[in-house]
LUMFI-194816 format. One line per 10 residues: their letters; for each residue x, y, z of C-alpha. Coordinates in nm, 4 decimals. Layout:
N
a	X,Y,Z; ...
END
This chain:
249
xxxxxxxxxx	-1.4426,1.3946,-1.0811; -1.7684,1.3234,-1.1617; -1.7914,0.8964,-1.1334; -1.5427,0.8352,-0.9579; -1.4906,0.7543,-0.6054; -1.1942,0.9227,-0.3584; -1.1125,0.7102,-0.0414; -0.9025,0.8677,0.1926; -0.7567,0.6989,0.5468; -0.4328,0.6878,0.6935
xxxxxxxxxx	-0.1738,0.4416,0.7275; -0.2215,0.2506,1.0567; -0.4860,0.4097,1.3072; -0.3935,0.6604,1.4956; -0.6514,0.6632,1.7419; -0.9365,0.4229,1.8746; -1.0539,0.1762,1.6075; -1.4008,0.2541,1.6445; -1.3489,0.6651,1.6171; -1.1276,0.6184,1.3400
xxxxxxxxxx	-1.3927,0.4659,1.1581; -1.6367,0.7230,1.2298; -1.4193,0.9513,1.0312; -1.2806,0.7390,0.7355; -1.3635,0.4687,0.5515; -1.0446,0.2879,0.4789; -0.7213,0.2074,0.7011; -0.4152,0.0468,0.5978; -0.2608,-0.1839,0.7955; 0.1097,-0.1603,0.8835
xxxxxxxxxx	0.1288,-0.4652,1.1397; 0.1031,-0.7251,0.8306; 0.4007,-0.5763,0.6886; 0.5855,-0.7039,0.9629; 0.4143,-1.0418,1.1318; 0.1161,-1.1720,1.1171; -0.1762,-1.0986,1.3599; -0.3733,-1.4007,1.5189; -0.7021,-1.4777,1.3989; -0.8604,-1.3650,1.7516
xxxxxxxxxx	-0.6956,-0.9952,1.7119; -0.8109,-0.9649,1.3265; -1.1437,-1.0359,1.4388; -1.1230,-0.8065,1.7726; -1.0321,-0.5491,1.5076; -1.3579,-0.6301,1.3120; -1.5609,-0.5944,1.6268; -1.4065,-0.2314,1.6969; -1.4057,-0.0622,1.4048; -1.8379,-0.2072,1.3907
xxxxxxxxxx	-1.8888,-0.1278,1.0534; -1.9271,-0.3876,0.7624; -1.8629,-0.1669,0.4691; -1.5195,-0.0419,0.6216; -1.2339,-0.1476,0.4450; -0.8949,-0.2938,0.5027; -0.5719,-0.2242,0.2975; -0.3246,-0.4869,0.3908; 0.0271,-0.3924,0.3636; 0.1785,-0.7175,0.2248
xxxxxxxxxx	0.3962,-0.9235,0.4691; 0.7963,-0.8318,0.4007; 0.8562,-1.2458,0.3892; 0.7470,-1.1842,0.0151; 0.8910,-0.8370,-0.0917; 1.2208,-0.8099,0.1769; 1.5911,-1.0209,0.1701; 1.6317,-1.2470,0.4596; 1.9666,-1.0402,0.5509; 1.7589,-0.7457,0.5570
xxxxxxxxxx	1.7684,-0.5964,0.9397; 1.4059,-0.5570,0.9856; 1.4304,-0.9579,0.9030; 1.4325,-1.0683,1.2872; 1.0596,-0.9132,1.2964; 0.8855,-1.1560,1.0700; 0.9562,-1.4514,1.3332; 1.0617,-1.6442,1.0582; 1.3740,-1.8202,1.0206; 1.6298,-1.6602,0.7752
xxxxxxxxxx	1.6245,-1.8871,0.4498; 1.7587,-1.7510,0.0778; 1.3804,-1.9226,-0.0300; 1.1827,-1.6897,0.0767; 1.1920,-1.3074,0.0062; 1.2548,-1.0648,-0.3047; 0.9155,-1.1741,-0.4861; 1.1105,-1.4898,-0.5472; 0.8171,-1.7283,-0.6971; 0.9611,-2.0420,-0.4784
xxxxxxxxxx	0.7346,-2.2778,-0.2559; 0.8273,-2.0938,0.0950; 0.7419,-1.7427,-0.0637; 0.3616,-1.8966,-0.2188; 0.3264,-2.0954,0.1301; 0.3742,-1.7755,0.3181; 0.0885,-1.6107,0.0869; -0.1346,-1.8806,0.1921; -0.0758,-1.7657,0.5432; -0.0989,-1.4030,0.4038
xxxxxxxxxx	-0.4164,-1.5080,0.2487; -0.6159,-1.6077,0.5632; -0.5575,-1.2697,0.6949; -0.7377,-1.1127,0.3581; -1.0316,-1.3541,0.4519; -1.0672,-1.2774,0.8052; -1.1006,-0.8813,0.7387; -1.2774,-0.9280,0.4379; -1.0386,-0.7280,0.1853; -0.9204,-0.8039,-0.0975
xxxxxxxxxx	-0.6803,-0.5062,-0.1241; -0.2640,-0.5485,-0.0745; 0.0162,-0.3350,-0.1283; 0.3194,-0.4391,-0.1870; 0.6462,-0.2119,-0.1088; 0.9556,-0.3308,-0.2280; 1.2930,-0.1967,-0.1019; 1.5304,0.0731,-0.2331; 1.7582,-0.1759,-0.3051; 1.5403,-0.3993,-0.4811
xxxxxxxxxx	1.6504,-0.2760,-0.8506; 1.4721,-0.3780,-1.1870; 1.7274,-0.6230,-1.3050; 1.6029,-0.9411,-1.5400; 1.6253,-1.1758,-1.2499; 1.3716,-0.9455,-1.0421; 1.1676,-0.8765,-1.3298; 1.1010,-1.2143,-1.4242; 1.0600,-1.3605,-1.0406; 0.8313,-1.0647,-0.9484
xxxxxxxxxx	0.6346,-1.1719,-1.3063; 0.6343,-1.5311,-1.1910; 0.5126,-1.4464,-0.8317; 0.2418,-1.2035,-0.8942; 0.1044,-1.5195,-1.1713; 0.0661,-1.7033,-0.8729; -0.1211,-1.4961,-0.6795; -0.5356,-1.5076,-0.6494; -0.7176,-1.3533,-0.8786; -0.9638,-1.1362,-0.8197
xxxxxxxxxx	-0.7274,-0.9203,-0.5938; -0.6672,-0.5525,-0.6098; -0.2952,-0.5729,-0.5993; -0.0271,-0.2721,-0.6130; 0.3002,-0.1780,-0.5823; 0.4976,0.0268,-0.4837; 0.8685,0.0177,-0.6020; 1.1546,0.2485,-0.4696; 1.4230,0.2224,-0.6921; 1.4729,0.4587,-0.9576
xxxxxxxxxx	1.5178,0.1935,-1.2361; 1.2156,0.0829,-1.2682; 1.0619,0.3862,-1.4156; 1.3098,0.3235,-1.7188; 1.1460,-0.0277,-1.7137; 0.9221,-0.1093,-2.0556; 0.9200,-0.4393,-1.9132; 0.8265,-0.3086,-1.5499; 0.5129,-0.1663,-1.7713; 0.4222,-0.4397,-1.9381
xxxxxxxxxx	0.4448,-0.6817,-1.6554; 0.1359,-0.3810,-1.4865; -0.0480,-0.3934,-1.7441; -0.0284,-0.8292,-1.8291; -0.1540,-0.8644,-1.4559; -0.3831,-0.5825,-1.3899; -0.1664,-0.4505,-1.1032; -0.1227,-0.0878,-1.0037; 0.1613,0.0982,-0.9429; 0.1360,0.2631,-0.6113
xxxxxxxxxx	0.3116,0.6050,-0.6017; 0.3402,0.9243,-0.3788; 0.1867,1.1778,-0.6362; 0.3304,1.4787,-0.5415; 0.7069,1.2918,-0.5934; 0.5933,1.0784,-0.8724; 0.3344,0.9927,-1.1524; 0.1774,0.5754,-1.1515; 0.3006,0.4124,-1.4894; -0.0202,0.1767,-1.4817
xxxxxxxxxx	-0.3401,0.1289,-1.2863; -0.6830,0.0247,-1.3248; -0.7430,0.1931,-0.9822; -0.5444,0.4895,-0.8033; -0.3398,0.4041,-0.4995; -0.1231,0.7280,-0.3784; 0.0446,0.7080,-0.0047; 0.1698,1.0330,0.1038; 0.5146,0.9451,0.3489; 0.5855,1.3154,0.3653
xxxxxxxxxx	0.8762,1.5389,0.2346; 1.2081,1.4370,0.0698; 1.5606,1.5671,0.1094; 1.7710,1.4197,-0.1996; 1.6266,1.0443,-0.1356; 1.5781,1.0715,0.2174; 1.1802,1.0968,0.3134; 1.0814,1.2997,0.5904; 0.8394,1.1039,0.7538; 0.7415,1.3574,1.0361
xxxxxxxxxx	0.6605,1.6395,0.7744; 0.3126,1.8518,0.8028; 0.1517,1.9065,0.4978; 0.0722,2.2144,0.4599; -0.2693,2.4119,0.3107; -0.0674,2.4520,-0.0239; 0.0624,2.1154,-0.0791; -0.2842,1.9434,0.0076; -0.4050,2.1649,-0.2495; -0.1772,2.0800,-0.4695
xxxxxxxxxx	-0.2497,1.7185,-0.4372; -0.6361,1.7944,-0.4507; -0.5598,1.9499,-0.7907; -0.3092,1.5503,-0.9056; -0.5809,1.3287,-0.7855; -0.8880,1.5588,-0.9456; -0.6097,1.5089,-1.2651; -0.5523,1.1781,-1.2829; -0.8790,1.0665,-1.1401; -1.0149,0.6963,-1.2326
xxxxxxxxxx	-1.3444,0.5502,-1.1260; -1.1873,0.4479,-0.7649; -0.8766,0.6575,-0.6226; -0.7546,0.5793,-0.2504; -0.5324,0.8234,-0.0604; -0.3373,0.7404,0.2450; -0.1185,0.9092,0.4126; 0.1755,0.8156,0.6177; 0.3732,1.1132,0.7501; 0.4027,0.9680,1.1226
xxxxxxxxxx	0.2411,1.2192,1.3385; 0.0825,1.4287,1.1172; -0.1445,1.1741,0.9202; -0.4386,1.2076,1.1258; -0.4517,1.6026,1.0703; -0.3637,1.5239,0.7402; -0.6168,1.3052,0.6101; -0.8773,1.4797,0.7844; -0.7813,1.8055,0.6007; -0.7660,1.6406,0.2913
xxxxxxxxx	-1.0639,1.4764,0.3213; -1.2912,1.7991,0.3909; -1.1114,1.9930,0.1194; -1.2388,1.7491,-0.0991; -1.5611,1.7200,0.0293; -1.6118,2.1363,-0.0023; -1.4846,2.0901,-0.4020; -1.7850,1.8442,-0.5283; -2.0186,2.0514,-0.3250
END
């Protein structure tokens, strides 16, 4: 992998901010999938974690990606209205990215992912909403996304729409390959029975080598690995991390 960069974090921290940083260089953020934190908490975050080159991954709020009906709605604190929601490119969605935005500005990133839900399915409407909305977006973002509905891997248009905007398609690898990226961006949620994902499963030796041997593969210049498996993420990423470090030694 020689020129290229691997970042590996977890999703969320799972212990003190500043400890977590002394071990990894990248966190994604889970709360901004859900509501907004205040200004004073992003910056109490800053302050913890004490280190200017650590980096933020913000999981893009659900007002953008989610339906209004959807149950985890009530969480946003915002009012149910058909305007915003399902990358819809309408003025309550692109108001709600400003909000978003501030949030990018205050922890200095300039890194989202986006996670659509299962039943968010590549129909034309979708297709050319989710086009629209990602137009309308800032550029100079690193934006992916992660889609969880089968039809979109059928999608020429799904791959077009990557590759027109520069986005990349975020992906568990050991499930799934990315149709388009200019950058890597794999989150491992754990095991899968059928469609269901097993969110408290332990990766074990083999299957971390496995996905040492997919990410060595598929390598680009900058490749970020997060992992999500609930408990287990922690252990996980710190495996991962030092089996990668012994292979470029």
């Amino acid at each position: 992998m020689e020129g290229s960069e691997v970042i590996v974090g977890c999703c969320g921290f799972q212990i003190s901010k500043r400890k977590y940083a002394e071990i990894f260089d990248i966190v994604e953020v889970q709360e901004t999938f859900y509501k907004l934190p205040s200004l004073e908490t992003l910056r109490r975050w800053r302050r913890e974690v004490s280190r200017d080159s650590f980096q933020f991954s913000l999981k893009a709020w659900m007002v953008f990606t989610h339906s209004p009906s959807s149950a985890l709605w009530r969480k946003t604190g915002i009012p149910p209205d058909d305007e915003y929601g399902s990358l819809k490119p309408t003025g309550k969605n692109l108001e709600a990215w400003n909000r978003f935005r501030e949030v990018l500005k205050e922890l200095n990133s300039n890194l989202v992912v986006f996670q659509s839900p299962p039943s968010f399915k590549a129909t034309e409407e979708n297709l050319r909403n989710a086009r629209e909305f990602f137009s309308s977006l800032d550029t100079g973002l690193m934006l992916g996304w992660e889609v969880r509905d089968e039809s979109w891997y059928g999608s020429e248009s799904f791959r077009r729409m990557l590759e027109d905007l520069g986005m990349t398609h975020v992906v568990d690898p050991l499930y799934e390959s990315p149709i388009y990226g200019k950058f890597r961006y794999y989150r491992l949620h754990g095991s899968r029975r059928g469609k269901k994902i097993i969110y408290t499963h332990k990766y074990s030796e083999e299957e971390l080598s496995s996905l040492l041997e997919i990410v060595e593969r598929n390598s680009m210049k900058l490749n970020y690995v997060l992992f999500n498996n609930a408990y287990h993420s922690l252990e996980s990423a710190k495996t991962f991390k030092e089996m990668l470090r012994s292979q470029l030694k």
